[in-house]
C-alpha positions as CSV (number, residue, x, y, z in Angstrom):
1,X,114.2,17.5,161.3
2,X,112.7,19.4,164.3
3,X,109.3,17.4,163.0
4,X,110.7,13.6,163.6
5,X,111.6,14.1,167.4
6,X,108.1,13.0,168.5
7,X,108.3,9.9,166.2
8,X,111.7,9.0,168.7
9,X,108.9,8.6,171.7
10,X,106.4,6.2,170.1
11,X,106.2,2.6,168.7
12,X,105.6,2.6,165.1
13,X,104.3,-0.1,163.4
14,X,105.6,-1.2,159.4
15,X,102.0,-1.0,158.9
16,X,101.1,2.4,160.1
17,X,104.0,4.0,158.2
18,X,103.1,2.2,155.0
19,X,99.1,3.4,155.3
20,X,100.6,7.0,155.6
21,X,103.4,6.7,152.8
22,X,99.8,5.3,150.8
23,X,97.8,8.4,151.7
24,X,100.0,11.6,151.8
25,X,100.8,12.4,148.6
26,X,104.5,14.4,148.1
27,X,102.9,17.2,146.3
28,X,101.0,17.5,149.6
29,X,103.8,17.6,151.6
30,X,105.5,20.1,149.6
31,X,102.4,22.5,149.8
32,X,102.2,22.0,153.1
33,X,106.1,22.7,154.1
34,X,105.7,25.6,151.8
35,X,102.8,27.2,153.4
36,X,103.8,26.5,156.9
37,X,107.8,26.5,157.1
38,X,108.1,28.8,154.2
39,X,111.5,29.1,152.1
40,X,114.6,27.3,153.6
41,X,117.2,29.0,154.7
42,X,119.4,27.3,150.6
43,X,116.9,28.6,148.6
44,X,116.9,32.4,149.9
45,X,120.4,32.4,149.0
46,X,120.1,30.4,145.8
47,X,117.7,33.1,145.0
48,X,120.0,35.9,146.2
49,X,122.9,34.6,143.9
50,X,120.6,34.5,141.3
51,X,119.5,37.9,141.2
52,X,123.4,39.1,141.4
53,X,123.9,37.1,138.6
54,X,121.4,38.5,136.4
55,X,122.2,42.0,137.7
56,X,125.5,41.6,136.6
């Protein structure tokens, strides 16, 4: 979320978000929110659950 508010001050074009949507592969995107933003916030606690479960 925090990442779209610059797209709220500029013009963009059908074109320029198709050429992107073309180049950025989602597999890229993934790695890239991996590396940078790390784990969110449902998956800690997904992962938390699931090690009480197993524990138990």
């Amino acid at each position: 979320m925090l990442l779209t508010i610059p797209l709220c001050t500029i013009e963009l074009a059908a074109d320029t978000v198709k050429q992107a949507m073309e180049k950025v592969r989602s597999c890229d995107v993934d790695d890239w929110a991996q590396k940078v933003l790390g784990p969110s916030m449902l998956s800690k606690k997904r992962a938390i659950s699931l090690t009480n479960l197993r524990a138990t």
